[in-house]
VOSEDO-229525 format. One record per residue (C-alpha): residue number from 1; residue in one letter; y, z, x. Coordinates in steps of 0.1 Angstrom, whole numbers. Example, Ala and Ser with C-alpha at 12.3 -4.5 7.8 and 13.67 -1.06 7.14 Angstrom:
// residues 2
<nr: 1&rest: A&c2: -45&c3: 78&c1: 123>
<nr: 2&rest: S&c2: -11&c3: 71&c1: 137>
This chain:
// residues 259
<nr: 1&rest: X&c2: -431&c3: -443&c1: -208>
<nr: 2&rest: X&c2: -394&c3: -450&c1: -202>
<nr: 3&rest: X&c2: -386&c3: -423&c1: -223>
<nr: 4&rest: X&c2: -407&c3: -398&c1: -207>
<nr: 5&rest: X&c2: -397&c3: -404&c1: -170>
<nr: 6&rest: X&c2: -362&c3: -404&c1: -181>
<nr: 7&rest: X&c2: -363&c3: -360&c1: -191>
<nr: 8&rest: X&c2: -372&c3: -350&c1: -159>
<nr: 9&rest: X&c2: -340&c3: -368&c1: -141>
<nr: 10&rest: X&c2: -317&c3: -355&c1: -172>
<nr: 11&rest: X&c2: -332&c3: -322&c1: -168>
<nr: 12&rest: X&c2: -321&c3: -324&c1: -128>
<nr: 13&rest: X&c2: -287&c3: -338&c1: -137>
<nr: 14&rest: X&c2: -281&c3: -308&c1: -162>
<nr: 15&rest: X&c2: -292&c3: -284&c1: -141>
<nr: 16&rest: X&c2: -271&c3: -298&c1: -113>
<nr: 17&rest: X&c2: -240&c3: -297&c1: -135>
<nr: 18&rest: X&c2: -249&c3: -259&c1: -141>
<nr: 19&rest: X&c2: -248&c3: -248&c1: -109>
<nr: 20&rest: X&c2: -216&c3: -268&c1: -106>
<nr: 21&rest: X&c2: -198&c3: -253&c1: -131>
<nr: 22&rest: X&c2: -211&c3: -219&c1: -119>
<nr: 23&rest: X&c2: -203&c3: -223&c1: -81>
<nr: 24&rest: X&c2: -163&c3: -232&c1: -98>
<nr: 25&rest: X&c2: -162&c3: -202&c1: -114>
<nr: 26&rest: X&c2: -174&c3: -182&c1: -86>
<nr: 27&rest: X&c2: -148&c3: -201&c1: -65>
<nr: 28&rest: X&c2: -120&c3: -194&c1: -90>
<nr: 29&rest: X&c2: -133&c3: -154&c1: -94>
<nr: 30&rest: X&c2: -130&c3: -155&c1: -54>
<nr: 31&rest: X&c2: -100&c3: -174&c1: -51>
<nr: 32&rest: X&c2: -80&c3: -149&c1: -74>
<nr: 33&rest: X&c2: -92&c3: -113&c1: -58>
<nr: 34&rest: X&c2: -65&c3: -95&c1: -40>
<nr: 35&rest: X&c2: -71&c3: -84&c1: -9>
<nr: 36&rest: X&c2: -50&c3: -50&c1: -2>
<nr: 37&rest: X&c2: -43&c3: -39&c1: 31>
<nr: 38&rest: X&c2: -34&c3: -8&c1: 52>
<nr: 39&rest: X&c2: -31&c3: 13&c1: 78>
<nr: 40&rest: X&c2: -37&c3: 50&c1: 89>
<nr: 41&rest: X&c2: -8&c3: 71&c1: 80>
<nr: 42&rest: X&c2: -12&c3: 106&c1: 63>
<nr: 43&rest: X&c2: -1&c3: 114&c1: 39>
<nr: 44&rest: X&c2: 1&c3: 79&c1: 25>
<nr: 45&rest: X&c2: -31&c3: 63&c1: 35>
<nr: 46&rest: X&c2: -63&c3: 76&c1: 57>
<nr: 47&rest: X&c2: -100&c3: 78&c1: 53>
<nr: 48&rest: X&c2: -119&c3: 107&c1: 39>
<nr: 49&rest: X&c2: -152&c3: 108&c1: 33>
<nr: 50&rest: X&c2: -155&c3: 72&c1: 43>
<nr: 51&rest: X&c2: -132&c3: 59&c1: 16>
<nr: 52&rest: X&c2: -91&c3: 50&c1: 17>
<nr: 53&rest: X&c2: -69&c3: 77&c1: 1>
<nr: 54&rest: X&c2: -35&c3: 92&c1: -1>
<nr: 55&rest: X&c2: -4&c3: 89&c1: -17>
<nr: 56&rest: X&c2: -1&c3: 53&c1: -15>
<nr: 57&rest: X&c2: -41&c3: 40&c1: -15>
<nr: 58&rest: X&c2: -49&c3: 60&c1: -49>
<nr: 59&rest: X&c2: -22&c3: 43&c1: -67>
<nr: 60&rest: X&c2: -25&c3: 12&c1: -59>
<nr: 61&rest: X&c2: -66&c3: 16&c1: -62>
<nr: 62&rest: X&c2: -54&c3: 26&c1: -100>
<nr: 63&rest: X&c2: -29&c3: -3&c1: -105>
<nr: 64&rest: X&c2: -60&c3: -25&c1: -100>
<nr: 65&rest: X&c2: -83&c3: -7&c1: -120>
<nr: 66&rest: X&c2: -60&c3: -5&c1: -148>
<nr: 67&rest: X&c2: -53&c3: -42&c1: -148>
<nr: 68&rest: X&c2: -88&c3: -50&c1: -142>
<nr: 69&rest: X&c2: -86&c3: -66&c1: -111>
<nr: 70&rest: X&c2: -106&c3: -81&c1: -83>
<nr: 71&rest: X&c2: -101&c3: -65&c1: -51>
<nr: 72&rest: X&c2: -106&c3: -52&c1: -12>
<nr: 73&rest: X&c2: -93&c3: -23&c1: 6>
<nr: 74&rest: X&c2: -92&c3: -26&c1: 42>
<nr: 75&rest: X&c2: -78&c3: -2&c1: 68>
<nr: 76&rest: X&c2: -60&c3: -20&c1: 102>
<nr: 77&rest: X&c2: -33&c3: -16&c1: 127>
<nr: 78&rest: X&c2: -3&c3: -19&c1: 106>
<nr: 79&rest: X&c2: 8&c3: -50&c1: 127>
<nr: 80&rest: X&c2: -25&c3: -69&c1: 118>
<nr: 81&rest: X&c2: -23&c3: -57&c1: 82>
<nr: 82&rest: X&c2: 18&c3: -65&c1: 78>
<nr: 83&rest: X&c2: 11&c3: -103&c1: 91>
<nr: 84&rest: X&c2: -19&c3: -105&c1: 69>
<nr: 85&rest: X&c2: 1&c3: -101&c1: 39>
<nr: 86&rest: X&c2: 28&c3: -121&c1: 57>
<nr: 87&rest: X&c2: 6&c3: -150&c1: 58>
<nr: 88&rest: X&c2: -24&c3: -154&c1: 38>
<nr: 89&rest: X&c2: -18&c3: -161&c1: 0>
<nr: 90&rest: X&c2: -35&c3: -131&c1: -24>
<nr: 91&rest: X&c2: -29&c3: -104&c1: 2>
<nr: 92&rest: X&c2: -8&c3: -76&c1: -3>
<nr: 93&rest: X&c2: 6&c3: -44&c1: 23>
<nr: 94&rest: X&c2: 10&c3: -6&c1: 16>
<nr: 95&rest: X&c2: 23&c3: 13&c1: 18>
<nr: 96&rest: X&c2: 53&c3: -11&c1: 26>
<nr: 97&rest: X&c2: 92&c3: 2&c1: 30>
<nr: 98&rest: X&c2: 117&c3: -19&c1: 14>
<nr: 99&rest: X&c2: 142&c3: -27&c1: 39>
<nr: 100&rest: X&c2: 168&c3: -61&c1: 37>
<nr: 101&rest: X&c2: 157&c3: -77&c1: 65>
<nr: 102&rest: X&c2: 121&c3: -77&c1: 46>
<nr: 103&rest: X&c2: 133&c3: -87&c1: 12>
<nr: 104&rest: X&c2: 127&c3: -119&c1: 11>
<nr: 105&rest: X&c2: 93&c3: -124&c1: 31>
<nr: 106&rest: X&c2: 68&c3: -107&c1: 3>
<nr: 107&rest: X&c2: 70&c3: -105&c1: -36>
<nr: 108&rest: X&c2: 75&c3: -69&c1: -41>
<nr: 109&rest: X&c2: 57&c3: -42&c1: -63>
<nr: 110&rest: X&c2: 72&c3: -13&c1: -67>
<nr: 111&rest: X&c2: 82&c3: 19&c1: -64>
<nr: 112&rest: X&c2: 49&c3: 30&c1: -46>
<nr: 113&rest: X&c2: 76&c3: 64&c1: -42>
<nr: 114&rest: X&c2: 97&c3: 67&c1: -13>
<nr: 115&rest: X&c2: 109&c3: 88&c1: 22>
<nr: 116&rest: X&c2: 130&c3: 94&c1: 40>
<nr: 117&rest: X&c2: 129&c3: 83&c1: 76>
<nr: 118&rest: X&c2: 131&c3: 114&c1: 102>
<nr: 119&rest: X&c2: 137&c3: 116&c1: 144>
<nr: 120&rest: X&c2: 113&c3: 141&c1: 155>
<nr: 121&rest: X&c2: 104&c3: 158&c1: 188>
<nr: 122&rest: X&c2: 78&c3: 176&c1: 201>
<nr: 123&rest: X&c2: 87&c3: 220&c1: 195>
<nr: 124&rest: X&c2: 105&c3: 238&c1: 221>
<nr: 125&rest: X&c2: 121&c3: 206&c1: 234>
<nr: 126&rest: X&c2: 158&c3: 207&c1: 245>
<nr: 127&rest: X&c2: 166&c3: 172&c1: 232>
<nr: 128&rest: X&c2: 202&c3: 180&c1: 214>
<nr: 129&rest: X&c2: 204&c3: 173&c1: 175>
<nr: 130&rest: X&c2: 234&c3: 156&c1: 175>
<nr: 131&rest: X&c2: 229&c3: 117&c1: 167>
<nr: 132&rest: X&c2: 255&c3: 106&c1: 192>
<nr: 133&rest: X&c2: 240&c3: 127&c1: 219>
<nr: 134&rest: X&c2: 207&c3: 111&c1: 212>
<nr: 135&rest: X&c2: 212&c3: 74&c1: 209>
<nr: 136&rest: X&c2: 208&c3: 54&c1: 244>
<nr: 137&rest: X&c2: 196&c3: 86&c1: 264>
<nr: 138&rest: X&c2: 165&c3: 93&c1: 252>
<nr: 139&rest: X&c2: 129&c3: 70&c1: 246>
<nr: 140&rest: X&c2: 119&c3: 69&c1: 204>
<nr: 141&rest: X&c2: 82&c3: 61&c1: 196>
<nr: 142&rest: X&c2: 75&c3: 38&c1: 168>
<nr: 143&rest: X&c2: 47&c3: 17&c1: 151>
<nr: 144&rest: X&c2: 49&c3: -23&c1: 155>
<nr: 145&rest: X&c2: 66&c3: -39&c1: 123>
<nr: 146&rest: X&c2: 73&c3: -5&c1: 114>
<nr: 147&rest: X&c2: 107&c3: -1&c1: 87>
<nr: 148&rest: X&c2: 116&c3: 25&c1: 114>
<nr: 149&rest: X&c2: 124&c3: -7&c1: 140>
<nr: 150&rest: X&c2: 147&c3: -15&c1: 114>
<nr: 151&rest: X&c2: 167&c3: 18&c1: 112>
<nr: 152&rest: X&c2: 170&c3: 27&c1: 145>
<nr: 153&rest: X&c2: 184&c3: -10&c1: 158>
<nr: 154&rest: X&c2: 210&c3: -2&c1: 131>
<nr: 155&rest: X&c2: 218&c3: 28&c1: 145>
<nr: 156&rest: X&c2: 218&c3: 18&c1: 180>
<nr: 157&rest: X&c2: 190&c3: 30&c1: 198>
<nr: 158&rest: X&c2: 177&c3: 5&c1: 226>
<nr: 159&rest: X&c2: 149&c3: 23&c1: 242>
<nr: 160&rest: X&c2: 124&c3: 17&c1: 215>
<nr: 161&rest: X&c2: 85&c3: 19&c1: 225>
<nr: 162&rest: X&c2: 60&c3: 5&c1: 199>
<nr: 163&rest: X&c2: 23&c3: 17&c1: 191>
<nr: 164&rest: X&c2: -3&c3: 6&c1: 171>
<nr: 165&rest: X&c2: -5&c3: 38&c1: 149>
<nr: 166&rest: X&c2: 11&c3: 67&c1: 139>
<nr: 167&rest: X&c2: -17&c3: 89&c1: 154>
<nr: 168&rest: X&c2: -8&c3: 75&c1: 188>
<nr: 169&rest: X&c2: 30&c3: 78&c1: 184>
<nr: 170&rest: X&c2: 26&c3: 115&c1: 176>
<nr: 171&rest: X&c2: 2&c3: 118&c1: 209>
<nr: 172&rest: X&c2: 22&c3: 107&c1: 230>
<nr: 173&rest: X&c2: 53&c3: 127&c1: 218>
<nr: 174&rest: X&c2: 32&c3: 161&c1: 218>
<nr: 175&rest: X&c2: 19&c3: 151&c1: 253>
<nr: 176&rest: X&c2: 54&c3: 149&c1: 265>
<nr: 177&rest: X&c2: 51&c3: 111&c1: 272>
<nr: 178&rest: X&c2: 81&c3: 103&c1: 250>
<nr: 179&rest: X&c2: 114&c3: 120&c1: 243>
<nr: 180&rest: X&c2: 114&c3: 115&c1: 205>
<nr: 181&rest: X&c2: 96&c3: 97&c1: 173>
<nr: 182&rest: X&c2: 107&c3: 81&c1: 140>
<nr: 183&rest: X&c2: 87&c3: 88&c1: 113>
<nr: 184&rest: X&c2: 82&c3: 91&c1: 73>
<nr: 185&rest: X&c2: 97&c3: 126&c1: 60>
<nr: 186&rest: X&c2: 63&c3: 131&c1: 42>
<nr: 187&rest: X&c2: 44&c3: 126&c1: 71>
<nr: 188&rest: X&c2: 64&c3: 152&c1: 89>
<nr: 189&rest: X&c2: 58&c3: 172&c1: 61>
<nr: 190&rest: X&c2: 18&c3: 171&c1: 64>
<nr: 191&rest: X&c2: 20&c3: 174&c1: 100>
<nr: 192&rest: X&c2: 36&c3: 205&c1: 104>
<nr: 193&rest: X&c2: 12&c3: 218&c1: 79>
<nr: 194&rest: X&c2: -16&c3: 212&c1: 97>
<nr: 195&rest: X&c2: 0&c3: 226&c1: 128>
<nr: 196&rest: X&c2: 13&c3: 199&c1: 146>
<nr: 197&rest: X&c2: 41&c3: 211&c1: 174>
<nr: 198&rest: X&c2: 72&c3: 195&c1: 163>
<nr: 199&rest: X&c2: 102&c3: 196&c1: 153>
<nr: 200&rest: X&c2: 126&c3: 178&c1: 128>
<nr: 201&rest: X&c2: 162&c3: 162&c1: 153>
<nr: 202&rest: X&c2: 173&c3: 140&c1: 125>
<nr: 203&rest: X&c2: 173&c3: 128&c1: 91>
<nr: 204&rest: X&c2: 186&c3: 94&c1: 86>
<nr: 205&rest: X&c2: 203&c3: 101&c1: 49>
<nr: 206&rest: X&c2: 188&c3: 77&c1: 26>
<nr: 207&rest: X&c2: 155&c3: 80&c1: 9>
<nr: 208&rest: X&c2: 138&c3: 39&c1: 13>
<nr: 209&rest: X&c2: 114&c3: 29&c1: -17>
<nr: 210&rest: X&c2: 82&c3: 23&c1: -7>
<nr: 211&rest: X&c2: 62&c3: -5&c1: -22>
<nr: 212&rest: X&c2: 31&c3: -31&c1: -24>
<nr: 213&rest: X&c2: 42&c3: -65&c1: -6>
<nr: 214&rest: X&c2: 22&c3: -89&c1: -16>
<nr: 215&rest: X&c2: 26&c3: -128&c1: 3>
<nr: 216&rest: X&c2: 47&c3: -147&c1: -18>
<nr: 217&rest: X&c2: 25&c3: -176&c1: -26>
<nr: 218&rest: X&c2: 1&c3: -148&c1: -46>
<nr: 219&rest: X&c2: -9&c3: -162&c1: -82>
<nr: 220&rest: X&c2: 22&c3: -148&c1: -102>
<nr: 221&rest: X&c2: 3&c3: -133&c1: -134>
<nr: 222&rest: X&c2: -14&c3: -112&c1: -109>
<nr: 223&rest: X&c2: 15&c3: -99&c1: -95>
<nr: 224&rest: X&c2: 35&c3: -95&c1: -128>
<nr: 225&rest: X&c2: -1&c3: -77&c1: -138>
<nr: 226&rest: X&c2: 2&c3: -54&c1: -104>
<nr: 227&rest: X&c2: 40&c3: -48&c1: -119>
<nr: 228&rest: X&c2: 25&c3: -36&c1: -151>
<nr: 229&rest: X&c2: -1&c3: -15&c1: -137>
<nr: 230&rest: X&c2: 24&c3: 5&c1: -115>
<nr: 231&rest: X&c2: 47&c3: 10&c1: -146>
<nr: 232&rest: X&c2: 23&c3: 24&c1: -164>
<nr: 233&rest: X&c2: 11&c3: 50&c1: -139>
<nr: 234&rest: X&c2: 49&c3: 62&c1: -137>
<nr: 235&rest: X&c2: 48&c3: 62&c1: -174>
<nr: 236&rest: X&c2: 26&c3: 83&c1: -180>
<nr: 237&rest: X&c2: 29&c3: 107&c1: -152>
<nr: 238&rest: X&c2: 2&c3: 94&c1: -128>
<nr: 239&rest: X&c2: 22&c3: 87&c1: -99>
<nr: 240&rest: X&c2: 36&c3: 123&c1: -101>
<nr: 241&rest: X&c2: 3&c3: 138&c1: -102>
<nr: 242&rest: X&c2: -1&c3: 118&c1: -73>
<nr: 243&rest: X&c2: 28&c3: 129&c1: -50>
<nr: 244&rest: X&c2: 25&c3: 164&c1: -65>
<nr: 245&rest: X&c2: -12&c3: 164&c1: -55>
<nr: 246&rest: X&c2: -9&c3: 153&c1: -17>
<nr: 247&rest: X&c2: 28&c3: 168&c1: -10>
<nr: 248&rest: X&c2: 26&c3: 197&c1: -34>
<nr: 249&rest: X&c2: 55&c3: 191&c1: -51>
<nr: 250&rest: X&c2: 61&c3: 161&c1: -80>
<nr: 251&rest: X&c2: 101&c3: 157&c1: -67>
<nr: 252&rest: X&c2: 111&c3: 137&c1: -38>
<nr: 253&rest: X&c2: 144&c3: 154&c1: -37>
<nr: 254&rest: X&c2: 120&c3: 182&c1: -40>
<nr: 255&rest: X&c2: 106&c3: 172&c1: -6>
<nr: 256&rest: X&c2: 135&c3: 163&c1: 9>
<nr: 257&rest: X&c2: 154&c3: 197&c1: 7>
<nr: 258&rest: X&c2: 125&c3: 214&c1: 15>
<nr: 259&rest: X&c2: 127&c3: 199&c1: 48>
């Protein structure tokens, strides 16, 4: 009798250790998914069709299918999604310019590709080209966090005004409600093919590698994993497939004289 009313209260014990041992490994599974962040920013990330695309968002989509791992995509303001990645452990930023001031706040991935940062203004305009008839006389759009804060404080401009997207920076130049804008070469590029009314006033030289930042406290075999998956799709051709497919050319020099 013993015996007998004994099995039902092992039966309940093991079936409690199961689901133990089954909510740890859903814990661990969850605890190791990357969470990949974004913004809206042609031609290197923006919805279609209700999914994230471009330049950047279909390689790093491959990088984790490649490497078989867990992940979300989510598009945000690019300051929301930059202090995501600056503060939560398994999330990573892209497209993401590598600047010094930068270096040391994310684990980097990389090269996503790169640009070249350009000072635009709306067409017709009679905003001089020079740089040093330009700096301190005239109001530059920009996005918050944006690598083009970076550039132009190092060139000297003061008057900086900060949006939440690019989308909104380019409104507001076309609408005449700021002087210039600072933004990617390759997003110049797309915009004048679709129409836009602008005009390139200056390109800053230097093309800066773009890249995934990841928060450095992100489980290292995953990111040496991300590492691997982006060599591989530069390897065997991928990533030029990739920039040939949304800029129409598989060169960023290409690109660059072009403009």
């Amino acid at each position: 009798m013993l015996t007998s009313g004994l099995k039902p209260l092992r039966n309940a014990i093991s079936s409690f250790g199961l689901i133990c041992g089954l909510l740890a490994v859903l814990e661990q599974a969850q605890a190791t998914e990357i969470h990949l962040v974004t913004e809206n920013y042609p031609p290197f990330n923006f919805m279609q069709d209700g999914e994230i695309v471009g330049l950047g968002a279909d390689q790093v989509r491959e990088i984790m299918i490649r490497e078989n791992i867990e992940y979300t995509m989510e598009m945000l303001p690019w300051s929301r999604a930059f202090w995501l990645a600056e503060n939560r452990k398994n999330h990573c930023v892209f497209t993401t310019a590598y600047t010094p001031a930068r270096a040391e706040t994310f684990a980097w991935i990389s090269p996503l590709g790169g640009a070249e940062l350009f000072l635009i203004k709306k067409a017709g305009s009679q905003i001089p080209s020079g740089l040093a008839d330009i700096v301190g006389e005239f109001s530059v759009g920009t996005q918050r966090s944006d690598y083009a804060e970076y550039v132009l404080k190092t060139q000297g401009f003061g008057s900086i005004d900060y949006f939440d997207d690019v989308e909104t920076v380019i409104r507001q130049l076309v609408q005449e409600r700021l002087h210039l804008a600072a933004i990617s070469s390759m997003t110049f590029h797309t915009l004048v093919q679709q129409g836009v009314e602008i005009e390139l006033v200056h390109g800053f030289g230097d093309i800066i590698g773009n890249a995934l930042a990841c928060n450095p406290e992100t489980d290292e075999v995953l990111l040496q994993r991300m590492q691997n998956g982006l060599d591989s799709i530069i390897t065997d051709g991928f990533q030029a497939d990739i920039l040939k497919k949304y800029t129409g050319t598989a060169s960023l020099s290409a690109l660059k004289d072009e403009n």
